[in-house]
N, C-alpha and C positions, 0 to 999 in steps of 0.2 A: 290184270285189273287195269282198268283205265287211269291216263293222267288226272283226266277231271274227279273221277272218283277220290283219288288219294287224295286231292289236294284238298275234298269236301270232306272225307275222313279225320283230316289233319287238324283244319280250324274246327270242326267240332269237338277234339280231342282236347284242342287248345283253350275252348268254350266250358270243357266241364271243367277244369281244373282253374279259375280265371285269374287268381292272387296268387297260383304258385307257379303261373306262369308268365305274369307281370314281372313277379322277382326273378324270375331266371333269363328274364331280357334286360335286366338291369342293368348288368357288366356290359351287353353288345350296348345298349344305350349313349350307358357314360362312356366308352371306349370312344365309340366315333363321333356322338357331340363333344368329345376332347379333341379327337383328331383333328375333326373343323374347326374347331374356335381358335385351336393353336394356327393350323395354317391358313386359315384366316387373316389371325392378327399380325402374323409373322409377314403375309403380303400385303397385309395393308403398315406396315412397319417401312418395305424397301420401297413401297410405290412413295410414302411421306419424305424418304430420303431423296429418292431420287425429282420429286417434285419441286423441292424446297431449294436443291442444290442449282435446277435451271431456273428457277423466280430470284436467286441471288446472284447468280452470274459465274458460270460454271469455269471460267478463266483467270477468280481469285487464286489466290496464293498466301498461305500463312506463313509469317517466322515466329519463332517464340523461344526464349533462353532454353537451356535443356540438353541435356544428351538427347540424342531419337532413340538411339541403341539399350539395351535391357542393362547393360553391365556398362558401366562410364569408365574410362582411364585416369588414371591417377591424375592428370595433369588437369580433369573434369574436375574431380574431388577436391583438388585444390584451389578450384574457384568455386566451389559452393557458396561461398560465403559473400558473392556477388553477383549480381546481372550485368552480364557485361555488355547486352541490347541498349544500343543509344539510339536517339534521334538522329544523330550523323549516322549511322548504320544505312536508315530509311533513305536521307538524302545520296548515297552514294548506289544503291540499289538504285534509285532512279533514274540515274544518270545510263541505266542501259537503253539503249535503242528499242528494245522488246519490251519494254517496260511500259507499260500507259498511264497507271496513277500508283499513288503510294502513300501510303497512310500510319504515323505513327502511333501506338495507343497505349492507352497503362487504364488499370479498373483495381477498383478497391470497395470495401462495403463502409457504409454510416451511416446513421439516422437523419433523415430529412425532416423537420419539424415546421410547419405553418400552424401558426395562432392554436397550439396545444396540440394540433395534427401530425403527430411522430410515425413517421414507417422507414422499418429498417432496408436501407435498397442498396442495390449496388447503380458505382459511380461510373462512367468511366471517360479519361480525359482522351480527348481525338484532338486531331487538326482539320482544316478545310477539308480537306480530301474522302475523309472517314465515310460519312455519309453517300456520295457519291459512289462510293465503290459499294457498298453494303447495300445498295438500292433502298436508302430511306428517303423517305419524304416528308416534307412538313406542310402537315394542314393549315397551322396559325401562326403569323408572326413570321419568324428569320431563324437561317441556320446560324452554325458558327463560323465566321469568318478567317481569313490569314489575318485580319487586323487582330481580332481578339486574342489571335493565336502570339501575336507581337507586344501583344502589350499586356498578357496576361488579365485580362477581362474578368472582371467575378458575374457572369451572368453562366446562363444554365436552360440548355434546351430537355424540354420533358416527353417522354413516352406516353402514351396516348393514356394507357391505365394508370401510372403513376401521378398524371396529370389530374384524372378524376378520383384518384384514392387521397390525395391533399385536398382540392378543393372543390372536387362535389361538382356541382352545376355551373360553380363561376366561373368565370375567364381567367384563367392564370397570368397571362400576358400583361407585363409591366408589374407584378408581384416579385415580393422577395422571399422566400425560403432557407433555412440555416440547415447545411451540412456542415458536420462535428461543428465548430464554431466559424463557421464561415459564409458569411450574408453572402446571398447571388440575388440575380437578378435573373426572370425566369424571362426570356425571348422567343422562346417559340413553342410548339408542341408538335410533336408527330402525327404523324397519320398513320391511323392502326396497322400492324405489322401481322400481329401473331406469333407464334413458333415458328422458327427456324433451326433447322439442327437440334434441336432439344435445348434452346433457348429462348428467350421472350424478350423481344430488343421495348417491349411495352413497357417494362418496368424499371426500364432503367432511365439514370439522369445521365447527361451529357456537359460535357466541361471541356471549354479549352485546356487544350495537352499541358503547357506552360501556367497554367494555373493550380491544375493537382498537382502538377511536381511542386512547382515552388510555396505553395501555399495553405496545401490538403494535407500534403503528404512528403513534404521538405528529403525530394529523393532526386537524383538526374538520371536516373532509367529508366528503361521502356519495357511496357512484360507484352507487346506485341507488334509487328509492322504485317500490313496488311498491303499487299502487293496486287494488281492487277495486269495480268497480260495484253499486251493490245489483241491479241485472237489467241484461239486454242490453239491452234497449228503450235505456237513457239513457244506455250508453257512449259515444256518439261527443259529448253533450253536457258530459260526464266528460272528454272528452281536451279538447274546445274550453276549457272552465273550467279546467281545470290549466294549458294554455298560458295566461291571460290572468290568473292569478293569480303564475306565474312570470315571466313580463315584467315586471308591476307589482313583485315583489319584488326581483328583478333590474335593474331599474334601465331597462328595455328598451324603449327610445319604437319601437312595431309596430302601430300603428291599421291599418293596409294586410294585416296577418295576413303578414307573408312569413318562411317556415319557414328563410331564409338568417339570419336578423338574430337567432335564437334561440342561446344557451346551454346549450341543452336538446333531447332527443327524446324528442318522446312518441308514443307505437306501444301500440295494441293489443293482446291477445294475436289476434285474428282478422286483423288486416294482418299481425302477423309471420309466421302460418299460411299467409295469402291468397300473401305475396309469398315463402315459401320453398316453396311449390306452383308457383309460376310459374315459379321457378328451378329446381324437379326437371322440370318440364316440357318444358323450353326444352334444358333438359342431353338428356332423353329424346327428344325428337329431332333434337336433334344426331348423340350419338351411335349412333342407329337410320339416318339418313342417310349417316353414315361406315361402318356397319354392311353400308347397301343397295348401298354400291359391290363390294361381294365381288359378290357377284350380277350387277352388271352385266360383272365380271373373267369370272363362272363360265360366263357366257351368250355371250362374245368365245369363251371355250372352246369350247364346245361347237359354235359355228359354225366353228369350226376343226374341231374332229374330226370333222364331219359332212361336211366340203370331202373331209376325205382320207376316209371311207368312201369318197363319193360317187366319187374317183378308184380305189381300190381295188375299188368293187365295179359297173366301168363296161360288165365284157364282162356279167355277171347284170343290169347294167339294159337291156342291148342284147336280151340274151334273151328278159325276161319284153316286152318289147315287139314282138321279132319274133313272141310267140306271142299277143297280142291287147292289151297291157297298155296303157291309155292315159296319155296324157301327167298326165292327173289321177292318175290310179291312183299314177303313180312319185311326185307331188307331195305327195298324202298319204301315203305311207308315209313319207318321210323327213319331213315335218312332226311324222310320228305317234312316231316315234324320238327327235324334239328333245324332242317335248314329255314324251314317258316319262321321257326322261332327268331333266328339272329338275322333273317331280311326283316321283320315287322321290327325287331329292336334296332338295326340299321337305320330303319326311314324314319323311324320316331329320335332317333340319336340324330340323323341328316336335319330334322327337324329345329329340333330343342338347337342343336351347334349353330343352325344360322342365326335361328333369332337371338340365342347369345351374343352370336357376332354383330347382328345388327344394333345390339341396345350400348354395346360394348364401345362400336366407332362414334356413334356420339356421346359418350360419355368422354372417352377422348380427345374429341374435338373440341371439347368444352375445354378439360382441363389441362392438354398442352397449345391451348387455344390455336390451332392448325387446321386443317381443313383434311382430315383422316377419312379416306374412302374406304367407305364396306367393298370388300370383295372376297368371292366366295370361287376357291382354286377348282377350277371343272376335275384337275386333277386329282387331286383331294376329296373330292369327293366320289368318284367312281373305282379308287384306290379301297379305301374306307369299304364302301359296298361289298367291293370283290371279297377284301379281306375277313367281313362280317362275313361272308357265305361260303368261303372256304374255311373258317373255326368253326363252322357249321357241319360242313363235313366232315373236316377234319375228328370232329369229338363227337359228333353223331356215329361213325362207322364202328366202333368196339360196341354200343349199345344194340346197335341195328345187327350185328351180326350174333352178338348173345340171341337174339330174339328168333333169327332166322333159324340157328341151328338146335332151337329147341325140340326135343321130341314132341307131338301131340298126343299122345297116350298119358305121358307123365304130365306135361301141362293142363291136362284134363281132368289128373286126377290131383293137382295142388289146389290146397286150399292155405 
């Protein structure tokens, strides 16, 4: 029998039965419109990382109090009870050669209130330097200055959304606003930022460093310094010098280097990329894994549906063999049935997975307000395929061969 024959055979086959063969594409469907949407999302996950991290300047460097390590050493434990990140910390990190700016910061949450206008935001105190290195910009007005930063200053520059969620249409600039009970004076506004990292630098308010300490939040710690290298070349020589300047000021006998016995974390901005890639990674095939079980459910299907053809359509297998048909012939057609079945449920699942993925990245974009690219892995999807067509035969072959090695005398005579 010819190819073209079978395959005309097949979707007529597929034609009379039309809802019970809908449902038994349903598993190849949702298997592989799962498979896409996961690796989809998961590529448009590392491509947002990796975008975000060169629009911020991929030669940052973070500190922040803490053990880095899982299990702290006693002598961690015994400083729980304080931060021991000062502003002197930042000024002495700076003083390396490698070093090109330096930034001390501390953030905290309060209610911001204008003329009955309450939103709960987070604060956070910088010096001059802050902005600069975080590549922000201001649309209106002025940043914060070393003067403000000297004289502790009640003024307060605003985030672009935070700016319109207080007051709307009007100009904030030269307005005052109460954080917890503390009048500022509002100087500037950003200019739209978006997501970064899984942050939104939009909603936050900005404070001289020396004013949330002393006046917000009555503390002399820092819960970050914010280092920039002058080039990538000598980052990682920048992190090693930070750890061994904060040991020494810290009080911290570590000649052995072990990141448990530390105070402190110091990270990259290209490890924090490197290792929240690996986590969208590792999430992306997980859930593409959980994904591929629909597929192996939809392909248990179809080897069922193909048993009861096979019993339904036993006196037409008795026939086409009493009239020459060979035992191959009946073997590929019903192979050729299995396999239609999970290619039309493949391209209909290839289908449904993009435009999920499509409706998906701007829903995204909206609400980690970033700029999330649709992208659809060539990989992923002719993986997907293959594997749609290989459960195909895979669960097709015990049916197709029940069918081939029926006798036709007895087929002839079941009713």
């Amino acid at each position: 029998m010819k190819l073209s024959e079978s395959i005309k055979i097949s979707f007529n086959t597929l034609k009379t039965n039309k809802m019970r063969s809908a449902l038994t594409m349903l598993g190849i469907v949702i298997g592989v419109g799962s498979v896409i949407l996961m690796m989809s999302l998961g590529n448009g996950a590392q491509n947002l990382v990796v975008g975000q991290v060169a629009s911020m300047g991929s030669n940052n460097i973070y500190i922040e109090p803490g053990s880095p390590a899982g299990s702290m050493s006693q002598q961690v434990i015994d400083q729980l009870g304080k931060i021991n990140l000062k502003a002197s910390d930042a000024e002495a990190i700076a003083k390396n050669p490698n070093v090109g700016r330096v930034s001390s910061m501390i953030y905290g949450n309060g209610i911001a209130g204008y003329f009955g206008e309450d939103k709960k935001i987070t604060f956070m105190g910088i010096d001059e330097e802050a902005m600069d290195i975080s590549n922000l910009s201001i649309a209106s007005g002025r940043g914060i200055s070393k003067d403000d930063v000297s004289s502790m200053a009640r003024i307060v520059v605003l985030g672009h959304k935070l700016a319109k969620d207080l007051f709307g249409e009007d100009d904030p600039i030269g307005k005052t606003i109460r954080i917890k009970k503390l009048t500022l004076r509002v100087v500037g506004i950003l200019e739209e930022k978006g997501g970064q990292l899984f942050q939104t630098f939009d909603d936050y308010a900005y404070i001289p460093l020396t004013t949330v300490q002393k006046l917000l939040m009555g503390i002399d710690y820092i819960n970050a310094i914010l280092v920039k290298a002058k080039n990538e070349k000598v980052i990682d020589q920048v992190v090693e010098d930070a750890r061994i300047i904060l040991r020494e000021r810290h009080g911290i006998y570590n000649p052995e280097g072990d990141l448990a016995k530390d105070d402190f974390k110091v990270m990259s901005q290209v490890e924090m990329a490197s290792m929240l890639t690996q986590i969208t990674s590792a999430l992306t095939i997980f859930l593409s894994l959980i994904a591929a079980i629909a597929l192996i459910v939809g392909g248990i299907g179809i080897m069922n549906i193909m048993l009861v053809s096979v019993t339904e359509r036993t006196k037409e297998i008795g026939l086409r063999k009493a009239v020459g048909a060979r035992n191959k012939d009946i073997l590929n057609q019903f192979l050729l049935e299995a396999i239609t079945l999970t290619l039309l449920g493949g391209l209909i699942g290839f289908v449904g997975g993009t435009s999920i993925s499509f409706v998906a990245s701007i829903v995204l974009t909206k609400v980690l307000q970033s700029n999330w690219v649709f992208t659809i892995p060539i990989g992923a999807v002719i993986l997907s395929l293959v594997v749609a067509t290989m459960i195909g035969l895979i669960f097709g072959i015990y049916p197709a061969k029940k069918a081939s090695k029926l006798n036709p005398i007895e087929a002839l005579r079941y009713e």
